[in-house]
Structures are given as C-alpha cells and as structure tokens.
SEFI-608064 format. One record per residue (C-alpha): x negated, y negated, z; residue number from 1. Coordinates in steps of 0.25 Angstrom, whole numbers, always signed. Layout:
BEGIN
east|north|up|k
X|Y|Z|NUM
...
END
This chain:
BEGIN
east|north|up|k
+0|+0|+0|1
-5|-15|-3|2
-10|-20|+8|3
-10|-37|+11|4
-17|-47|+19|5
-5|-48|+29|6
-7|-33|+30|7
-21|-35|+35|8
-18|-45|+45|9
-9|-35|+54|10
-20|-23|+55|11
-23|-17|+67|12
-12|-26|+74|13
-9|-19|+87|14
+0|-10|+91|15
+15|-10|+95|16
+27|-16|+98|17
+20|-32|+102|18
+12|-28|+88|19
+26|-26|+77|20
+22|-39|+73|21
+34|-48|+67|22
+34|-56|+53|23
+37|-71|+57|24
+21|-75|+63|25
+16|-70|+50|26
+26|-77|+42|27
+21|-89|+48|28
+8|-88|+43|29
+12|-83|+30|30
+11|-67|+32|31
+22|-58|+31|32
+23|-49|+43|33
+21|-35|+45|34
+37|-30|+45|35
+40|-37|+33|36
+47|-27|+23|37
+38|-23|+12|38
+41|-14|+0|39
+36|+0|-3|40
+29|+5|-13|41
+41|+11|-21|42
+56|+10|-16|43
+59|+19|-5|44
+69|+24|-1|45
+69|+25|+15|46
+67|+10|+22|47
+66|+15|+35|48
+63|+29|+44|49
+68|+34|+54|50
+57|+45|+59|51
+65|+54|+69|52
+53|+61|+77|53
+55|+75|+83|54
+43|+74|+93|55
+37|+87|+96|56
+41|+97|+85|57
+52|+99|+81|58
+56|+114|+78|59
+59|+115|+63|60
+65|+130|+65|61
+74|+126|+75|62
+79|+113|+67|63
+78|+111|+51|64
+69|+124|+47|65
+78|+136|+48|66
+72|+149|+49|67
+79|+163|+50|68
+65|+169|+50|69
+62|+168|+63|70
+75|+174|+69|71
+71|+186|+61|72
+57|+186|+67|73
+60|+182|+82|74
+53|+187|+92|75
+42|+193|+80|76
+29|+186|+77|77
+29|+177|+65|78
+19|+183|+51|79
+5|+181|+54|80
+4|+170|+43|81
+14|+162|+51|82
+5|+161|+63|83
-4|+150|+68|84
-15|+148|+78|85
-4|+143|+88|86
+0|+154|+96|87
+15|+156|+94|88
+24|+169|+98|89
+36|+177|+90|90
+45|+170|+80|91
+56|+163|+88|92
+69|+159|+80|93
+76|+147|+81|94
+89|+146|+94|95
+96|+135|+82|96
+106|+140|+72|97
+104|+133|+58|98
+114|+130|+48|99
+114|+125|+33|100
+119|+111|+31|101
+125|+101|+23|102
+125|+101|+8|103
+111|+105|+8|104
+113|+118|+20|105
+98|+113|+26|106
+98|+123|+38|107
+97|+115|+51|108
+100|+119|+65|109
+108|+115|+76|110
+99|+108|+84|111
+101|+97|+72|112
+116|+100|+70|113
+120|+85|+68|114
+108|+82|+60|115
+111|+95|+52|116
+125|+89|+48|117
+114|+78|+38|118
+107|+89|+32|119
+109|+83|+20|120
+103|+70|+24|121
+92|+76|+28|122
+77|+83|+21|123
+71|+92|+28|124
+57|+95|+28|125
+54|+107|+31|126
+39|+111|+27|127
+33|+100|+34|128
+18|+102|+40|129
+7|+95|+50|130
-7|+100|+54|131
-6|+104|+68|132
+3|+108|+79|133
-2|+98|+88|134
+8|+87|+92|135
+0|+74|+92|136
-8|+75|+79|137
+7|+79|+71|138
+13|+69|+79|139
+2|+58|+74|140
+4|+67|+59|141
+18|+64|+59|142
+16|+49|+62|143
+5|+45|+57|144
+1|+54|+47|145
-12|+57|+54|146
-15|+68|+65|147
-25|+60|+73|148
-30|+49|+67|149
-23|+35|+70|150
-14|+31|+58|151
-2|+25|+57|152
+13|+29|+60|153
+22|+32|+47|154
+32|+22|+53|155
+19|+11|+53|156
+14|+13|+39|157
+30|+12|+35|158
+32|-1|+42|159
+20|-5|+36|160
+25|-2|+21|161
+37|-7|+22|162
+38|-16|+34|163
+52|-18|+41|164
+65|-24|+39|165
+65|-31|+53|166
+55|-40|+57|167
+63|-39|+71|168
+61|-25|+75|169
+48|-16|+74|170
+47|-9|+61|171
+42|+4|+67|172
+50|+8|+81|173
+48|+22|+87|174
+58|+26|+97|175
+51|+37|+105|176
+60|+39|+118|177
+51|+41|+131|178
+38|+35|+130|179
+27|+38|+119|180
+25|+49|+111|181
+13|+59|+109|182
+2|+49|+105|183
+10|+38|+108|184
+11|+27|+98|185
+1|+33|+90|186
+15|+39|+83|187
+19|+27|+77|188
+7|+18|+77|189
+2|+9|+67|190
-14|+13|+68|191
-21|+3|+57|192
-8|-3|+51|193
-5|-16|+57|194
+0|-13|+70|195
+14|-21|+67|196
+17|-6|+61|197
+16|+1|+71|198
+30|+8|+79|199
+36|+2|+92|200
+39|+13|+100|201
+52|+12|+107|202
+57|+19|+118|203
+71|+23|+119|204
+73|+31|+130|205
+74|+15|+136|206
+89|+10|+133|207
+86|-5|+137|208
+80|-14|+128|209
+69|-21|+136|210
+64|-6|+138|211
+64|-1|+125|212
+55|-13|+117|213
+48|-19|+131|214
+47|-33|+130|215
+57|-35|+119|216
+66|-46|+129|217
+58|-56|+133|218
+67|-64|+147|219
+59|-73|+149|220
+57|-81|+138|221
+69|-88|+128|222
+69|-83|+114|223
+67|-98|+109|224
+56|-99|+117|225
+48|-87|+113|226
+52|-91|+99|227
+44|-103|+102|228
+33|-96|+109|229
+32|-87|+96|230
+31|-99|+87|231
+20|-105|+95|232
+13|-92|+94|233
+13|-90|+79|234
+10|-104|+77|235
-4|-102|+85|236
-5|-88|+79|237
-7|-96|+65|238
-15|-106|+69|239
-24|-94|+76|240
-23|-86|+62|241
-29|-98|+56|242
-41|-100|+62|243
-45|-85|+67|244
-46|-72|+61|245
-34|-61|+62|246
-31|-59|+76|247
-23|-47|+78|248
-22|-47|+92|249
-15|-61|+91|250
-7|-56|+78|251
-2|-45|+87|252
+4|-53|+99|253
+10|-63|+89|254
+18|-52|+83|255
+19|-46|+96|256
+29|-58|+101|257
+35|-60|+86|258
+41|-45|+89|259
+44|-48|+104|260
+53|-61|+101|261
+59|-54|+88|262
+63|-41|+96|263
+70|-47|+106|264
+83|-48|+98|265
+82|-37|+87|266
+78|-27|+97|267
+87|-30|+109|268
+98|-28|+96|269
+94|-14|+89|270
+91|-8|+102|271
+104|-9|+109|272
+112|+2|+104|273
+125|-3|+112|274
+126|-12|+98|275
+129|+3|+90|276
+144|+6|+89|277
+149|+17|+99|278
+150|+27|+88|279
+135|+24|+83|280
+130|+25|+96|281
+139|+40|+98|282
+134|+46|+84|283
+119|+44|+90|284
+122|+49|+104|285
+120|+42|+116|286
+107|+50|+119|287
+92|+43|+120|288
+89|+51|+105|289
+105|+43|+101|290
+100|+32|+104|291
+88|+32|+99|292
+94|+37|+85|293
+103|+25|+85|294
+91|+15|+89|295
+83|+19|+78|296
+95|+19|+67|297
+97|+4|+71|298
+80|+0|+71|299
+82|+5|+56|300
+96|-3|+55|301
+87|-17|+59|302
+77|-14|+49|303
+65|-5|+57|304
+57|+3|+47|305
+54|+15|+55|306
+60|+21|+67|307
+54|+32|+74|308
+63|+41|+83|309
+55|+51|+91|310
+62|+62|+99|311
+55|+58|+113|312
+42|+54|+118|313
+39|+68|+122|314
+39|+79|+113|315
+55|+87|+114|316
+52|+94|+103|317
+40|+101|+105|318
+48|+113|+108|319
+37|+123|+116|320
+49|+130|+122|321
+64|+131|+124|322
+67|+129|+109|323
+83|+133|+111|324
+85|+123|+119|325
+74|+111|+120|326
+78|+111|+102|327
+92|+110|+105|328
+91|+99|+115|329
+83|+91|+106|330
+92|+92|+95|331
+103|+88|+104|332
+95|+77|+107|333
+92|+71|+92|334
+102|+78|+84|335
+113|+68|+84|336
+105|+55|+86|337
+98|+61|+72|338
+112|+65|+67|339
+118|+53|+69|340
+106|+43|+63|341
+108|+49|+51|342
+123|+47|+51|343
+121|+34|+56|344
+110|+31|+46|345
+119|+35|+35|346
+132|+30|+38|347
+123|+13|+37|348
+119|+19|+24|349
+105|+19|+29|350
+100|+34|+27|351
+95|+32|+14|352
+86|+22|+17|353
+82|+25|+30|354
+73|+38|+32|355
+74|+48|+45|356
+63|+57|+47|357
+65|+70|+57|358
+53|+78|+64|359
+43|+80|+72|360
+28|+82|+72|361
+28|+97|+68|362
+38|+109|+69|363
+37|+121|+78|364
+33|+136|+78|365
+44|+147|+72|366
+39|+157|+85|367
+38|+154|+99|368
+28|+147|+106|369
+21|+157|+112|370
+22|+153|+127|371
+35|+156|+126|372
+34|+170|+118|373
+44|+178|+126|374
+53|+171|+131|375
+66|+169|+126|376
+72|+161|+114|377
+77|+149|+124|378
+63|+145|+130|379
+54|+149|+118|380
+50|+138|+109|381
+40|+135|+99|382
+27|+129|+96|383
+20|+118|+87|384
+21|+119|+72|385
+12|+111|+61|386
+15|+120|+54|387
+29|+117|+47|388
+41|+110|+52|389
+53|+103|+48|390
+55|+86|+48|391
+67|+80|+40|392
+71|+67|+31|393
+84|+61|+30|394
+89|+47|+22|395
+77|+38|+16|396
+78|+44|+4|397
+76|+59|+9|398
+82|+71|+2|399
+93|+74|+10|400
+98|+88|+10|401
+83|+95|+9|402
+76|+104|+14|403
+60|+101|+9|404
+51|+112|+11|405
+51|+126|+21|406
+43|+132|+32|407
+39|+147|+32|408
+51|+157|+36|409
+48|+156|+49|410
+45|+140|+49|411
+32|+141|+54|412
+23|+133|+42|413
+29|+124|+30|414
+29|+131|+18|415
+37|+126|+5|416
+35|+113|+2|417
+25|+108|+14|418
+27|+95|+19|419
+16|+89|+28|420
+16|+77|+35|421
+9|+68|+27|422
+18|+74|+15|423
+31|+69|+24|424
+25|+54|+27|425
+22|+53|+12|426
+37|+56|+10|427
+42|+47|+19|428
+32|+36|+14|429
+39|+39|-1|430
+53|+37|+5|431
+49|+23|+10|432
+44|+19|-3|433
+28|+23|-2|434
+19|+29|-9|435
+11|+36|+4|436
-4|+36|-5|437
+0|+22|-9|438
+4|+16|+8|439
-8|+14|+13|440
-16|+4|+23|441
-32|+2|+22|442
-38|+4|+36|443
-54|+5|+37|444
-56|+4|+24|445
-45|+16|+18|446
-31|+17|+15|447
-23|+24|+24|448
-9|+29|+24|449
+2|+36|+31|450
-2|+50|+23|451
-17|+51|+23|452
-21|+57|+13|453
-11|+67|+12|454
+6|+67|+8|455
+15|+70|-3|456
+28|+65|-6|457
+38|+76|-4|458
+48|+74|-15|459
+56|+85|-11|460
+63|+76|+1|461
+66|+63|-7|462
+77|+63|-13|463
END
C-alpha cells in the first residue's frame, strides 16, 4: 500500500486507549488524521468485522465437523497414521446429536442449535490448520499472523487501510470480558503501525460507563471549558511543531485529550444499551455474552471498523475435560447472543457488508485426552489440536450456505482443500478490498504485511 508523509509522522505513536488519536489537531496543521476513511485497493465487499473469538479451542467434532467415525471406533485407538507425538487415549465420539440444515443440509450440532437455523448465512471452514498446539503462539497466529515475533493485529492493519467512519469512537474495540487475555494486548496491538491503530480493549463484565472506558467523564471540568483547554493545547502544539522535530510523546498526549473530550458523549450513548427496544434487547438475551453481542452490533452501527468479541478473558473453551457438559454450557452461553446478531445484522440490512468471523486459536483431539483415559463419557474431554479444525464466515461477502474443505474421517488433520492461517487473513483481507501481497507498511528497511510471506486467497468461500 502507498505510503504518505502523514503516515510517517504517526510511527511508533504509543499504545492504547489515550493514543487513538482524533483528526481535528492534524486538520489544523494541515494533516489528515489517522481515522480518516481511505479506499481500498479494489472495491470490497465487507466494510466492517466482527471477529467472534472462541478463546481456548473450540472442538470442531462436537460443533460444525460432524464425524460418525469415531462413534464406530469409540473406545479403540485411532490408525497409526493419525497419531501425533502428543499423547492421546481411545477414539471418544462426540455426546451432541447433529442434523443437516437449511437449504444447504451443512451438519451442525446442538450445542449451536439457534445459529444452526443460519446455515445458509453462513461458510464454514472446515480444513483450517496452524503450526503448533500451543495456545500463546496460535493465539498470536491468529491475531497477528505471526507466532512470536511482534506484528500487528488484523484488526490494526485494517483500521489502517481503510481508517474509520467515526472520528468519535476508536476504530478498533476488543470486548474481552474479565480482565486480559493470554499475552495480553499483544492480541490486538498495533506493534510498528502507528499506535492510533491499535485495539481498546473494553471490559464488559462492567455495566456502568465510567467503568467500562476509565476516565471517559471527566466531573470536574465543563465541556466548554475543556474545549477551550483543547484549543489552547493544539494552538502551542503547532507552534512547537514548527520550530522542533516530531515529538511523538507530545503528539500522543494531544491526541490523548482529543479522544477523552470527543468520548465523552458518543461513548456514554453506544454503550448504554437501556437505549435498545425491549424486543432487541430480548432477542440478545440479558446475559453478559447478550449484552456483549448487542454492544458490539451498535459499535459497528456508529461506524467502528472492527470489533473484536472474545468469549472470556480465560480460556472456556480449552476443554481438557468434562466435554458433555462444559461444551453444552458454553453453547448456551453464546449460541443465542450469535443467533440473534446475525438476525439483527440482517433485519438493518447490514450482513452484507459487514463481515463476522467465528473460532478459535485451534481445534481439539478426536480421542480423549489421556489423563482421563477410563473414565466415562461425562468427564472425558480432549486435548489441543493444530492440526485441523473448523472457523466459519457469514455476511461481508462470504458464500453463504458452504462447506470449504474436510478434515480426515475422524477429524484429527485437515485434508481436502487446506486452509492455514495466513490463507484465511488473505481471504479476509480480499473481502475488504485488498490485495494482502499489495498491503503493506515499511518498517527497518522492509515491507511488511499481515501474511508474511505466506497466503492465498481462498476462492471457494467468496461468493
């Protein structure tokens, strides 16, 4: 991607909420500012994600990968060509009952039951593939595109390309419930691109305002007056920009207050959810992943480019044991709120331009984690799996009713039409309108991007 001199003057800005700098400073001197919208290399036709994060593991078996397989093997050891160096027990078949649905019969079980009734909305991926079974490098995989080295978050690089429709807001919000994920912010940082890219995270566990975005009322001072305080500020900024080199320590505080005065109204007004018709609010469920659901829908209703919803701070579905019933309870806990977004999505006429993402880091094992070889059906569960799992797309400009690619019969490794990561970012990267060789920043001397070296575009989920 072309890069310009106003590009330059926001690297290495710092991190974080007080860093999301806003436009009207730079218009002052001149400079457009970091969120305002810029076009794509080609038309796309997504304008904005929703990345629904599944944080742990999802089990692809036990979800949106049936397989009959392993209810004739239970009990027996998998084929020695299906084993890996992880120690795992006898083939354990999947407690859910699957059925075919929609137009399209894609075989969905019941812990999705609600989401099922969108089959034909929705692309799943079924051959998708990382490098290891380890949670903080796919984590960082699935985020960043990188396994350890410090890159940028796909919802930074997308923010970047194509900046945001509201100067107000932060263009990139993660609602991670609880506190802080594994490796922290690291999941949606902006590394080398400017730091006004980078994700805010937001806790929505907390229901009151001044809780979830710290510091957003400020009950000291009148808005009139910190208008004028702002003024003052930018007026001495200039005059320091004149006569000094870039000082990004100073860049960063002025756009800290720009944001701070500018939340003060557009957040107190998207995050109050009272403002949502009873029957909204009831088709979302009044539950912490509801509300959630509902928060996100209206962040991408005021123009927020990317919203990320993570399924706890922890990890729920790293499902080392008790699949039957710790698999049921997290579908009851996400089924509807997903369900109802995408009815809600629809029904504004947004789906087809606003693109959901569904999955985790990496799938799990078709056979019983080992520590629990023995024991019975209702405490067994199963173990981390690079190997092959499932993710799905839905709206954006996704093919809705597919299935893309297969895992082996018991759904141990990706087969038929492999999918890894970095194949998956360059997918989503063409749905927004990019060209992922093409999207690039220059950092110490080389053009980085999202997918490395690495990714194809898989054609068999556009439609």
């Amino acid at each position: 991607m072309n890069k310009h001199n106003r590009r330059e003057l926001f690297r290495r800005v710092g991190a974080g909420m007080g860093l999301l700098g806003m436009a009207s400073v730079f218009e002052q001197s001149g400079l457009a500012g970091p969120y305002t919208p810029r076009k794509p290399h080609f038309a796309g036709k997504a304008k904005r994600v929703i990345h629904i994060f599944a944080n742990g593991g999802p089990s692809h078996m036990d979800t949106f990968d049936y397989k009959p397989s392993l209810q004739k093997y239970a009990g027996q050891p998998l084929p020695v060509h299906l084993r890996t160096e992880r120690r795992t027990g006898t083939a354990l078949p999947s407690p859910f009952t699957f059925k075919k649905y929609g137009k399209s019969g894609t075989e969905i079980s019941d812990v999705f039951a609600k989401v099922a009734e969108h089959a034909d909305d929705l692309c799943v991926i079924r051959s998708m593939h990382t490098e290891v079974p380890n949670h903080e490098p796919s984590l960082m995989m699935m985020n960043c595109g990188a396994q350890q080295l410090s890159r940028p978050s796909f919802g930074s690089w997308v923010v970047y390309g194509l900046g945001s429709e509201n100067q107000n807001l932060p263009g990139f919000i993660s609602l991670c419930p609880g506190g802080l994920p594994i490796r922290g912010a690291q999941n949606w940082k902006s590394a080398f691109l400017p730091g006004a890219y980078q994700g805010t995270h937001i806790d929505t566990r907390e229901t009151e305002l001044d809780k979830l975005v710290e510091n957003v009322q400020n009950r000291l001072t009148r808005r009139e007056e910190q208008q004028k305080q702002l003024e003052l500020l930018a007026a001495m900024n200039r005059e320091y920009q004149q006569t000094r080199a870039e000082d990004e320590a100073l860049e960063s505080r002025v756009q800290s207050f720009e944001l701070a005065f500018r939340m003060q109204m557009e957040a107190e007004d998207v995050f109050d959810l009272t403002k949502e018709p009873q029957h909204i609010r009831d088709l979302y469920g009044d539950t912490l992943h509801g509300r959630q659901m509902l928060m996100a829908r209206r962040l991408l209703e005021k123009g927020v480019r990317v919203v990320q919803v993570w399924h706890g701070a922890g990890q729920p579905w790293d499902t080392h044991d008790n699949i039957a019933g710790r698999v049921k309870q997290l579908g009851q806990e996400s089924d509807q709120p997903i369900a109802a977004l995408i009815t809600d999505l629809k029904q504004r006429g947004m789906l087809d331009d606003t693109l959901i993402v569904w999955g985790g880091e990496f799938g799990r094992t078709p056979v019983v984690e080992l520590p629990a070889f023995g024991s019975n059906a209702g405490t067994a569960g199963r173990d981390h799996n690079s190997y092959g799992f499932s993710v799905w797309l839905a709206g954006g400009g996704a093919k809705g009713g597919t299935v893309h690619g297969a895992t082996d019969e018991f759904g141990f490794r990706s087969e038929v039409d492999r999918v890894h990561v970095h194949d998956l970012h360059a997918t989503l990267l063409h749905l927004l309108g990019f060209d992922h060789e093409k999207f690039t920043f220059r950092y110490a001397g080389r053009d980085f991007r999202l997918t490395d070296v690495h990714g194809h575009v898989v054609k068999g989920v556009l439609a």
